[in-house]
N, C-alpha and C positions, 0 to 999 in steps of 0.2 A: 675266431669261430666263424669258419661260411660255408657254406649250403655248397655241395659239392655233387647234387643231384635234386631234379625239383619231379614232384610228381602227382600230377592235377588227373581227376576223373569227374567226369560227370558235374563239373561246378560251376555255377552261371552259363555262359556261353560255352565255357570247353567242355571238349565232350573227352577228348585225352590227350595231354602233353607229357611228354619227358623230358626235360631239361639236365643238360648240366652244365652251368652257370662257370663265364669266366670270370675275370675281374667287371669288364662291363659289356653286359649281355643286351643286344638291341634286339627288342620284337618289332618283325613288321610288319607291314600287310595292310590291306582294304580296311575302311571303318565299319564294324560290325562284323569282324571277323573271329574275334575273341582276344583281344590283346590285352585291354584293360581288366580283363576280368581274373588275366596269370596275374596284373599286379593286387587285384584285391583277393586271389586267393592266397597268398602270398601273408598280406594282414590277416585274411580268416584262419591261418593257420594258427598262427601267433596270440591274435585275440579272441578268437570267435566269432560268429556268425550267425543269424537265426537259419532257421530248418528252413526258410524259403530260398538256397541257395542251391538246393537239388535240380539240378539238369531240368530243364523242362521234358514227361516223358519217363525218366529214370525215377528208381527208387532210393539211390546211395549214394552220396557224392564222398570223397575219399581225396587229402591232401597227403602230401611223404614229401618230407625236406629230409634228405641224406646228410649230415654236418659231420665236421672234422670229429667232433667229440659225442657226439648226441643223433639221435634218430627223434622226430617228431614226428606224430601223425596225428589228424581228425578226421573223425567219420561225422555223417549228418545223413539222417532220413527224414523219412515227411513228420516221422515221432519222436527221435530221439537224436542226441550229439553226445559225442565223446573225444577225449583227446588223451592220447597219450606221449611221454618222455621215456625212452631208454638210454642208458649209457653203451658206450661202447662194449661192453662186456654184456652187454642182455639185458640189465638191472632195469627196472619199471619205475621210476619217480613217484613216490606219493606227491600230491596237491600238484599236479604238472602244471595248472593255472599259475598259479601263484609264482612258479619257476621261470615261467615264459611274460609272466607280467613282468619282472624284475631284468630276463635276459634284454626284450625289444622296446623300444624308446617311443616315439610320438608319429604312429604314422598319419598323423592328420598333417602332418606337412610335407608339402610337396613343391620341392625348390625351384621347380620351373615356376606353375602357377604366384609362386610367392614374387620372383624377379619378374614375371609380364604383368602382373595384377596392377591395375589404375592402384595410386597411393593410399584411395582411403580402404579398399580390401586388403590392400599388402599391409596395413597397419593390422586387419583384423585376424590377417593369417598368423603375422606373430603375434600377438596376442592370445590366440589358440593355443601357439604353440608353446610359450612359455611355462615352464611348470611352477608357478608362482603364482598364489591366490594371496585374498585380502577380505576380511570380513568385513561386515558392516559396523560390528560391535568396534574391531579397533578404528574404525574412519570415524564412526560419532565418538569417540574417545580422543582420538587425536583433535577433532574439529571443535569439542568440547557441546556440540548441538546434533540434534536429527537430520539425517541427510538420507530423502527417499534411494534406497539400494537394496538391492536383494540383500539377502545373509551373507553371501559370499559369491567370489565368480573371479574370474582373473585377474591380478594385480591393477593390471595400467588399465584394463577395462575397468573396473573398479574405481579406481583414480582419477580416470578420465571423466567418468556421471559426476563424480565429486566435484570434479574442477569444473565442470559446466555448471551444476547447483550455482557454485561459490561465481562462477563466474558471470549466469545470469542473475543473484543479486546486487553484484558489486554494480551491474549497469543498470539498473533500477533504483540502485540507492543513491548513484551519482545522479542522476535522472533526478532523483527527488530532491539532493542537493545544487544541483544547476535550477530547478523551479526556487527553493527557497531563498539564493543567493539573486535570486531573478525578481522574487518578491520580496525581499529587502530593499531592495534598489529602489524600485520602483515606491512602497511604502516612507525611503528614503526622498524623494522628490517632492512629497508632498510639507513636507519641513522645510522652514527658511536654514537657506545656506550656513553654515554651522553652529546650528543648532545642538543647544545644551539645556536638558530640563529644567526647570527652575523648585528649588527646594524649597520644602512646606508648601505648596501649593496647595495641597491640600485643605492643611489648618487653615491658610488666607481665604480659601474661597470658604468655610464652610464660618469664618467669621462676618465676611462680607456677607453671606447670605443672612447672617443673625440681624447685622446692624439694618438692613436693608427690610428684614419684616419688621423689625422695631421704628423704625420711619413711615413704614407706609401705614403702622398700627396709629402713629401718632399723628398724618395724614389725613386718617380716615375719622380721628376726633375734630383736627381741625375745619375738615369740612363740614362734620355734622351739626360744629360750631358756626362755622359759618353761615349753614343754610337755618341754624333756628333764629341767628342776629337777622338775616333777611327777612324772614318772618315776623321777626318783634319788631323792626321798623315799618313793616307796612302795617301792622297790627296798631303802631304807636301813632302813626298818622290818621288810620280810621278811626280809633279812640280819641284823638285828641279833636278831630273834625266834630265827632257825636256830643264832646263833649263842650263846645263853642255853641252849635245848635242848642243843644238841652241848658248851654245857662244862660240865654236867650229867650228860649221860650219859658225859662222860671221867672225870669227877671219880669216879663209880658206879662205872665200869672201871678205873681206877686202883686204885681201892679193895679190891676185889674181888683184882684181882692185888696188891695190896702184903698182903692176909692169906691167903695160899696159904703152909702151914709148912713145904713141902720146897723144894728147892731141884735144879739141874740134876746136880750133883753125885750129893745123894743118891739122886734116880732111879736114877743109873748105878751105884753101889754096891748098892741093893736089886738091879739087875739082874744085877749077877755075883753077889751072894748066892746068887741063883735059881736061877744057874748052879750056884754051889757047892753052894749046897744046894739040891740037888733035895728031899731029903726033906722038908724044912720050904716045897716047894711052895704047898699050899695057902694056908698063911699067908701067903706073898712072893705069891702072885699075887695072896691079896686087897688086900695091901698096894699092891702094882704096879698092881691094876686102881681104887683108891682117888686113888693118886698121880696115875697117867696122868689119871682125870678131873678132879683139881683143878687138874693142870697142861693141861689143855685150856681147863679154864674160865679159867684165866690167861692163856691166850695169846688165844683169841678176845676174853677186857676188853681186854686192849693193843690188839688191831689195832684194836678200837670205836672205843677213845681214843684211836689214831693217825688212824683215820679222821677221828673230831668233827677232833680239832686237826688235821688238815689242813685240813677244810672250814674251823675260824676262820680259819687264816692268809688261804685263798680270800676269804672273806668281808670279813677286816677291810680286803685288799689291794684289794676292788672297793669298797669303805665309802670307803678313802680318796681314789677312783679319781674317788666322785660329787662333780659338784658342787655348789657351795655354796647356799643358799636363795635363790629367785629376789626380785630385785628389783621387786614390782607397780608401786611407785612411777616408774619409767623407763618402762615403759610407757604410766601412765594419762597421764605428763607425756608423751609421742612424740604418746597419740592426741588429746590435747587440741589438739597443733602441727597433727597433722594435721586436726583440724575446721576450724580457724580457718583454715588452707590452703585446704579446702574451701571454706568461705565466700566468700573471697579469691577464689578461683576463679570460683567463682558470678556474684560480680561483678562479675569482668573477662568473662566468658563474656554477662553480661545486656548490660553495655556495649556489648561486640562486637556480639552481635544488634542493640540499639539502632543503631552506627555500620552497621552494613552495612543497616539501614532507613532512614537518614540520607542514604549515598551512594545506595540505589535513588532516594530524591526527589531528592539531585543530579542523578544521571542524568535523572530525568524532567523536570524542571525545563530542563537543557539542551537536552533533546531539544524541550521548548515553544519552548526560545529560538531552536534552529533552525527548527522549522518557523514559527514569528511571521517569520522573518526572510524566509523562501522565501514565505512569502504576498504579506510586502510588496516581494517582488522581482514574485512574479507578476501583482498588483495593479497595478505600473508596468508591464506589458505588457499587461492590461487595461486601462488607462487609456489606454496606445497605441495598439492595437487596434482598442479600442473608439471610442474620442474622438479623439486626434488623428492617429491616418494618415489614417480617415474623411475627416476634414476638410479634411487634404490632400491627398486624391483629387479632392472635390468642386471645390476650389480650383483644382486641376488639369485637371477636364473643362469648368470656365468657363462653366458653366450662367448665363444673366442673369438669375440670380435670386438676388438680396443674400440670407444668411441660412439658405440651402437647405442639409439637415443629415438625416442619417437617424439616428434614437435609438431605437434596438431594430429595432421592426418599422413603426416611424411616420415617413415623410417629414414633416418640419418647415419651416418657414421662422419665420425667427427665434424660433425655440424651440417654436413653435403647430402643433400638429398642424393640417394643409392643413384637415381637415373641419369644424376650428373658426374656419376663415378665413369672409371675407366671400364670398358669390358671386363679386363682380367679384372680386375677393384670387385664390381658385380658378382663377377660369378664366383672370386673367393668368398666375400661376404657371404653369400647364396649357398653356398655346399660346407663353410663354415657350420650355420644353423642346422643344416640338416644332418649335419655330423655331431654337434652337439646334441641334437635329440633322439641319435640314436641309441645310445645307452651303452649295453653288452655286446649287443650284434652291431657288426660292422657294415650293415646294410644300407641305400638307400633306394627309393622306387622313382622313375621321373617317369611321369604321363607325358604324352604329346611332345617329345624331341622336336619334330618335325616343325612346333612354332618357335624357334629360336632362328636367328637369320646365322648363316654360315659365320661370321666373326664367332658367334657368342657359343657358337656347337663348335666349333674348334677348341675355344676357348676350356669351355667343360669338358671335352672329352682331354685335354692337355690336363688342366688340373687332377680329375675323376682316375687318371692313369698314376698319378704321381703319391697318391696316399694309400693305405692299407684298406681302406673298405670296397665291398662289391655294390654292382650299381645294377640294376635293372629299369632299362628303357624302355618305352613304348615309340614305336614311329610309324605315323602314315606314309605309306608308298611302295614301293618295290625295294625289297631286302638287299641291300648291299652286301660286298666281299664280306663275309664272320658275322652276319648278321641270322637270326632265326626267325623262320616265316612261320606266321601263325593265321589259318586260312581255315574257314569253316567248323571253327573250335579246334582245329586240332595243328599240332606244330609237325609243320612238311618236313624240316630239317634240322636239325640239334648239334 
């Protein structure tokens, strides 16, 4: 099925062409003469157009593709669009849309732009062109997690957001595993050279700390002991001093009173004498005033010496009250238990630091083994992502090109970046794809000829000659022998 008459009015740039199309038709002429605009009425034919492609000026733009078997037309005003399908016989197509959807393939590809395009646009050209999509719903299905992505959008485009997600966490989780196997190490250093926990530590240290209060409880009685034996010895010496003075001065006062010559009696005798004889007064009172003072001095030695021996009985009864000489030796042997308690201690306490430096590299150690594991979980979704859904996309859109693979940002064919293919390699590949997306119609469009260097336009116009479809060129320059000039919108020559 091909176009056997092409017929432009009034649309974008052309103001009137008539064409009839041979196998490969070159437009040429100045830029901004109207070249490109035959090849997108061309697509506007086929898929449509909005009403903004009326001539600047005019009121109607009007396409007619003449085909072996079929008549197509569109009309557009500043209001409205139509299109219709006839058959050879006259017949009118109900849904002509739908007909002409089915007949033309993918004109967003354009197999020059696709072969000159730096590698990360030629990646996105096929990827356009692919007619193979991918949801979201089966990528978080397959992935088994969320993976920020639209709904849907082109397979390997699809794919490819996946395999970045998966592939910036995979370098974040080794990242975190390169730290924790970095901080094991290091937490490792701090341990004598091979080092192994020691078991029950725990129960030892938490009995050494038992024995170790119970020492120092019984420590703390022996010193209380000790300082109240200090006390009752200096208490024992000022008692037993007070108490040499006081039977001293008894013994002084005893004495004192046992040589006093009168007695209670004769007091009382001299004192009715005194009575009786007044006369012999003076001598009874000297008498009297003689007696009374020796029996004064008697009475105040007794109460002295009743006093001292009170205070010895006090004395000897708090003497026998103190206790005995302290024991140094129960002590220095308590503090000795408790050093070496101490010690003991020391070492279950160095231990513990050690084991609770041991479980920190456990821990970390773990925590490597997790994330080693989540890399190489992620890494199998990289490697899906990345390589083989690719693959089964591409398999899927049935390109005829054995080997066609996209790795990174490089279209390949059998592993070889396209720009290290051969010319002819290239531009088979190249007019491969665009023959594959043409569908029905045996059509395809190339913008801008004029950027290929003469190998590579040999090359295509050799291939473009040798297979069933029609080709419509654009090229800057002066029209060559069979070529059609297209100058001021309108075509000089057909």
């Amino acid at each position: 099925m091909k176009i056997l008459k092409l017929t432009v009015k009034d649309f974008l740039g052309i103001k009137e062409a008539v064409i009839a199309p041979g196998k490969i038709t070159v437009l040429a002429g100045k830029n901004g003469q109207g070249k490109t605009s035959i090849l997108k009425a061309i697509e506007a034919l086929f898929k449509g157009a909005p009403l903004s492609v009326v001539h600047q000026g005019t009121e109607r733009a009007e396409i007619i593709a003449e085909m072996e078997d079929i008549r197509v037309s569109r009309v557009w005003t500043h209001k409205t669009t139509s299109v219709a399908v006839k058959d050879a016989r006259g017949f009118t197509r109900t849904a002509p849309q739908g007909f002409l959807d089915g007949l033309y393939g993918n004109f967003a590809f354009n197999p020059l732009a696709f072969l000159l395009a730096e590698p990360k646009k030629r990646r996105e050209i096929l990827l356009k062109a692919m007619d193979v999509t991918a949801t979201k719903e089966a990528i978080v299905a397959d992935a088994g997690e969320d993976v920020p992505l639209p709904p849907s959008g082109p397979a390997l485009e699809m794919y490819g957001e996946a395999h970045k997600f998966f592939y910036s966490r995979r370098t974040e989780v080794n990242r975190r595993l390169k730290a924790k196997l970095a901080a094991a190490g290091e937490v490792l250093k701090k341990l004598p050279e091979g080092y192994k926990p020691v078991e029950g530590i725990e129960a030892m240290a938490a009995a050494t700390r038992e024995l170790i209060s119970d020492k120092e409880t019984e420590i703390a009685v022996l010193e209380a002991e000790k300082k109240a034996a200090e006390r009752a010895a200096q208490t024992r010496v000022t008692l037993e001093d007070a108490i040499r003075v006081d039977t001293n001065s008894a013994e002084a006062y005893r004495a004192t009173a046992a040589g006093c010559p009168f007695t209670n009696e004769e007091w009382s005798l001299a004192e009715k004498r005194v009575q009786d004889l007044r006369a012999e007064l003076a001598v009874a009172e000297a008498d009297e005033a003689a007696i009374r003072s020796a029996l004064q001095d008697r009475d105040r030695a007794t109460a002295k010496a009743e006093e001292a021996e009170a205070r010895i009985v006090s004395s000897k009864a708090t003497l026998a009250a103190l206790p005995g000489e302290f024991d140094t030796e129960a002590l220095s042997l308590a503090e000795t238990v408790l050093a070496g308690l101490k010690g003991q201690r020391k070492d279950c306490d160095d231990e513990q630091a050690r084991q609770r430096i041991w479980n920190e590299h456990v821990v970390l150690r773990e925590e490597a083994q997790d994330a080693e594991n989540e890399a190489g979980n992620l890494s199998a979704l990289v490697e899906r992502f990345g390589s083989d859904l690719p693959a089964k996309a591409l398999r899927e859109a049935k390109l005829p090109v054995e080997g066609l693979a996209i790795d990174g940002d490089n279209v390949t064919v059998g592993g070889i970046i396209i720009d290290q293919l051969s010319t002819e390699e290239q531009m088979r590949v190249t007019l491969s794809i665009a023959r594959a997306m043409a569908k029905e119609l045996p059509l395809v469009c190339v913008d801008g000829i004029e950027r290929l260097d003469d190998e590579h336009f040999a090359e295509f116009t050799k291939q473009a000659a040798s297979d069933g479809f029609q080709y419509f060129v654009t090229r800057v320059g002066t029209p060559r022998e069979g070529e059609i000039e297209v100058a001021a919108g309108k075509v000089a020559a057909g």
